[in-house]
Structure formats: C-alpha cells, structure tokens
C-alpha positions in Angstrom: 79.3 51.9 141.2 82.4 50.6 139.8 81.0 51.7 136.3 80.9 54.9 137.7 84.5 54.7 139.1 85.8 54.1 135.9 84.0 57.3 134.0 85.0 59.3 136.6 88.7 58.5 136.3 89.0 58.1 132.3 87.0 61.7 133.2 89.6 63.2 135.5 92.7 61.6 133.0 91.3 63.4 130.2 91.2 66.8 131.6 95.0 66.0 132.9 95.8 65.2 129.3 94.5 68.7 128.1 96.5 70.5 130.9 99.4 69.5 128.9 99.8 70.5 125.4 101.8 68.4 122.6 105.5 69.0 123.1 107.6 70.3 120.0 111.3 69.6 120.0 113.3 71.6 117.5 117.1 72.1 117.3 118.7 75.6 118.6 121.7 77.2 117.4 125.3 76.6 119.2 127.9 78.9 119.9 129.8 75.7 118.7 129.0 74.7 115.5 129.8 71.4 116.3 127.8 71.0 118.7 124.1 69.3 119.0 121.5 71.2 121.0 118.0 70.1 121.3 115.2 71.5 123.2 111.3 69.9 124.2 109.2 72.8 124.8 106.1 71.9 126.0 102.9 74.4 127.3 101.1 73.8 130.4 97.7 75.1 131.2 97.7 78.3 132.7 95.2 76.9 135.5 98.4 74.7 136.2 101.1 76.2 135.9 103.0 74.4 139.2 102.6 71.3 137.3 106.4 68.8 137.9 107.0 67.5 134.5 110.1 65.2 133.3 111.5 65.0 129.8 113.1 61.7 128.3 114.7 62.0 124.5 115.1 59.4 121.8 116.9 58.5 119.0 115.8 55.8 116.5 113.2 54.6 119.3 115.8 54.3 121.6 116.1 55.9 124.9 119.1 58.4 125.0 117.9 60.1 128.1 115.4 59.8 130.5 113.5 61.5 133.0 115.4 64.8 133.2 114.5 67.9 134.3 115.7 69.7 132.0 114.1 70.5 128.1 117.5 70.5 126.5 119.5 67.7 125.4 122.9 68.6 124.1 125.8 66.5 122.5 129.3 68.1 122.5 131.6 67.7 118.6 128.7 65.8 117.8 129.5 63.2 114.5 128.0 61.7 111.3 126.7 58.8 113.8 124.9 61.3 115.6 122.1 61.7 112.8 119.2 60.3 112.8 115.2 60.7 114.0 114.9 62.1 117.6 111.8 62.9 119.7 111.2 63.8 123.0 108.4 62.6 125.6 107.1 65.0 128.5 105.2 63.3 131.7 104.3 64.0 135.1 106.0 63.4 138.6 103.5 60.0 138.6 103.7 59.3 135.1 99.5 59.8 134.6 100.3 62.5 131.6 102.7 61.6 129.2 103.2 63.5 125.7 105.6 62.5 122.9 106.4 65.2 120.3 106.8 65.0 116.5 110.1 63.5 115.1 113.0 65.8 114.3 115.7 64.2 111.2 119.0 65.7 112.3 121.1 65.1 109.4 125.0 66.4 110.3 127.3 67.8 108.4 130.6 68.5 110.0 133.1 71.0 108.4 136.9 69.0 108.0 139.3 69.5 110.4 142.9 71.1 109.7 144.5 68.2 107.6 147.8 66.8 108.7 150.1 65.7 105.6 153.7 63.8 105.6 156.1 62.5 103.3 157.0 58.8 103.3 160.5 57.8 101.7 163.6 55.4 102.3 166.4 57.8 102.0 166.9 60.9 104.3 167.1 62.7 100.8 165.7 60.9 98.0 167.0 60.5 94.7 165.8 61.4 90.8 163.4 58.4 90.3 162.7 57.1 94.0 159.2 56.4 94.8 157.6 58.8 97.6 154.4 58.5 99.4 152.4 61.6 100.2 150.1 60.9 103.1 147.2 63.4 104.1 144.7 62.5 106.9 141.4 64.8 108.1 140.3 63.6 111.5 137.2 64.7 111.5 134.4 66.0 108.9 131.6 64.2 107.0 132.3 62.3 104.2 132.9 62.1 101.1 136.3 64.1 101.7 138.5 64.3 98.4 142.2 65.4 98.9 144.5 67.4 96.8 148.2 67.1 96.7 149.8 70.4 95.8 154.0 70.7 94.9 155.0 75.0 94.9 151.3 75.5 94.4 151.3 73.0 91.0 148.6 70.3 91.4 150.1 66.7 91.9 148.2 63.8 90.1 144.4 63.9 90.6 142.4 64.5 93.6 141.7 61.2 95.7 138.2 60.2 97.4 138.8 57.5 99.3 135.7 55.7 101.7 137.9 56.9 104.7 139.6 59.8 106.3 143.2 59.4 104.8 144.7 59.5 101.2 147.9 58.9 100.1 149.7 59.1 96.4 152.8 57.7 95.9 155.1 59.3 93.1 158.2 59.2 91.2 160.8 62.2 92.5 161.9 64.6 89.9 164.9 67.0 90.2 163.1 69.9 90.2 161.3 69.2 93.4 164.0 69.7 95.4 163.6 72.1 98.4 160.3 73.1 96.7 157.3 73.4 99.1 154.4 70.7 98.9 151.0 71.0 100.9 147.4 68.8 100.9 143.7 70.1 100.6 140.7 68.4 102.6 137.5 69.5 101.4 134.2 68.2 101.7 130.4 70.0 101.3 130.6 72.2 104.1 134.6 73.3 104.2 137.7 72.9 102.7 141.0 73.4 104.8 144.8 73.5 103.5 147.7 71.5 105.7 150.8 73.6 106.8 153.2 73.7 104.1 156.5 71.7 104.0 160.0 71.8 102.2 160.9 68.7 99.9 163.7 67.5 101.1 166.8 68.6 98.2 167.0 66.0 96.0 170.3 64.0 95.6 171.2 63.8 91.7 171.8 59.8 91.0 175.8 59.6 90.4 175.0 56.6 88.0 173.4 59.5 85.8 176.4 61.6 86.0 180.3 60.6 85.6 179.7 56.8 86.3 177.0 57.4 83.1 180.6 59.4 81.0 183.1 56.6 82.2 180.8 53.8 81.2 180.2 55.3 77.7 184.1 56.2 77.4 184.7 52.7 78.6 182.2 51.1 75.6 183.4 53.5 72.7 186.8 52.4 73.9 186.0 48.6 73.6 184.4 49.6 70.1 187.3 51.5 69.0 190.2 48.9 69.6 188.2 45.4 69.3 189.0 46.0 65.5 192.2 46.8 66.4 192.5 43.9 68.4 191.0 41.3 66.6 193.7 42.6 63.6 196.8 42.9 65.1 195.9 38.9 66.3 195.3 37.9 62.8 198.5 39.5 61.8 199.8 37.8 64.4 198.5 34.3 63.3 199.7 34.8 59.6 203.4 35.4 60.8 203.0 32.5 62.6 201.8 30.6 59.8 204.4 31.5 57.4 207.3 30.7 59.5 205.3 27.3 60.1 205.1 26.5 55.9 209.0 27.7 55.8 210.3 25.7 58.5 208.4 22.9 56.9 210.0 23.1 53.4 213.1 23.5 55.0 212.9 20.3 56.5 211.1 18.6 53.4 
C-alpha cells in the first residue's frame, strides 16, 4: 500500500512537472538605454491554463528577487557591477513545480556621461611659466575611459587612461593661451562626449621678463663698463700717493 502511495504521487508530480514547460529568460529592449530589463517567460499547458505561478531571479547564484508575480525584473541606470550570469526560477503557489531557466551573461556597456572639466591654479590669472592643472571627470560609463585635453581646438599633451573616472594634466602656461578656449573629451567603446568649453583666463606677462629684465641688464653692462674705470682711476690714485710719499721722504733724508 504505501508502495503504491509513493508511485502514485512521484506519478501525479510528474504530470505537474510536464504542465510547466522550461522557462527562458532573455533581456528586452528599454526605452532607456540605461536601463536593465529582464523577462522569464514560461508556457503552461493549455489543459492548465489557471495555473498561480511565482518567479524568483538570480544573479551569480544569489537571490535578487523572489517570489514575484511578475516575469520581469528591471534595474534602473543599471552599472558595470550589474553584469554578470542571471537566471530565473518559475514554481507553483505550493512550491510542488519549480523550473529554473538557462543562464543569461549580461555584460554592460554604459555610454560616458557629459564630462565636467576645471582649471586648477594659484593666481586669479596665471603667469608665463606657472604650473596649471586640468581636471576632467566622467561620472558614469564603463571603463577603460581615455580623456583628451583640447586648448582652441589644438590637442594638449597625450590622452590619459587612468584605472578611474578622472584625469588630470598639469602644464606649464604659455602666453599665447591667454583668453583662448580649452575643453576635455571622454570617450570610451560605446561613446565619446565633449565638456562645455571655457576661456583661459588672460595671461599676466611676468614683469621680471620685461623692464625689471632691461634695468637689470642696463644695471650689469653698467658695472662692466666703469669697473675698468674704477679700478683705474684708483690705481692712479695710489701712484699719486706714492710719489708724494718717496718725495716727502727724500725731503726729509
């Protein structure tokens, strides 16, 4: 009897099983591209068609929603952390018929966001010679992200691809900068995007390069034109000194 019992119910779990096909989870397109949309489709038997089912979705094995009625999981400005191997499980109100589907490898690439750039100096104007620091930063976007610094549309230095979301180059100021218009490029495998441009602040001229540079090379071609000068009228000085000390001597001798 208790034989029996147990055929009849491994029986009566089989033919639940086959009222429930495999469930296929496959990602659907967003409005959004930034957006993560997944949905578990599974097929009921048309003999059952009233049939309360539940879906639960993983990630990596782990449990990222469960029990819901609803096929679709969705993540909103979904990231680089959201890749990885999902799968979805469909079951029955009392949990006889459960289902898991084939893994899905979402792999995301994110366009970059709008890049923000500004200009680190000392001064309120900088000088011919200061060192500046050109910072541009992407929030978002998957990386590797390389950055270009552009000055009136000229390319400065090399690009930069640096492990995080932010480069900077620091640079020596040059007089033809000034009130010239300087700008950053993000750009990865999906996008590239171009900060708002900016004006170089004018550039002050150093004053050490201009008169103080004429007065202190007046000053030394003056010290080279009358040390002769100098150091002759004192020996002509000394010798007049000398002779009236040898005559005043043989005077007195």
């Amino acid at each position: 009897m208790l034989l029996w019992m147990v055929l009849l119910f491994l029986v009566s779990k089989t033919e639940a099983q086959e009222s429930l096909q495999t469930p296929v989870l496959s990602r659907i397109p967003s409005p959004d591209s930034e957006d993560l949309i997944l949905k578990c489709k599974a097929k009921v038997h048309p003999e059952k068609p009233a049939l309360q089912l539940f879906y639960s979705f993983y990630k990596d094995s782990h449990v990222i929603l469960n029990r819901s009625h609803s096929p679709i999981f969705s993540i909103t400005e979904a990231k680089d952390e959201d890749s990885g191997l999902y799968q979805c499980m469909v079951a029955t109100k009392d949990g006889i018929i459960q289902k898991r589907s084939n893994h899905l490898e979402i792999q995301l690439q994110m366009p970059v966001s709008h890049p923000v750039l500004s200009l680190e100096h000392e001064a309120t104007n900088p000088a011919v010679g200061d060192m500046v620091k050109f910072l541009c930063e992407a929030e978002r976007g998957s990386l590797p992200i390389v950055y270009s610094f552009y000055l009136d549309g000229k390319i400065l230095g090399e690009p930069l691809a640096p492990p995080g979301r932010a480069a900077s180059l620091v640079v020596s100021v040059k007089a033809e900068w000034s009130a010239k218009n300087y700008s950053c490029e993000a750009k990865n495998n999906v996008s590239s995007e171009r900060s708002e441009p900016k004006k170089f602040p004018s550039v002050v001229t150093s004053s050490f390069s201009g008169s103080h540079v004429l007065s202190a090379l007046t000053n030394r071609n003056m010290l080279i034109t009358w040390l002769p000068v100098s150091l002759l009228g004192g020996m002509v000085i000394a010798a007049v000194f000398l002779i009236y000390f040898f005559r005043a001597h043989k005077k007195d001798g």
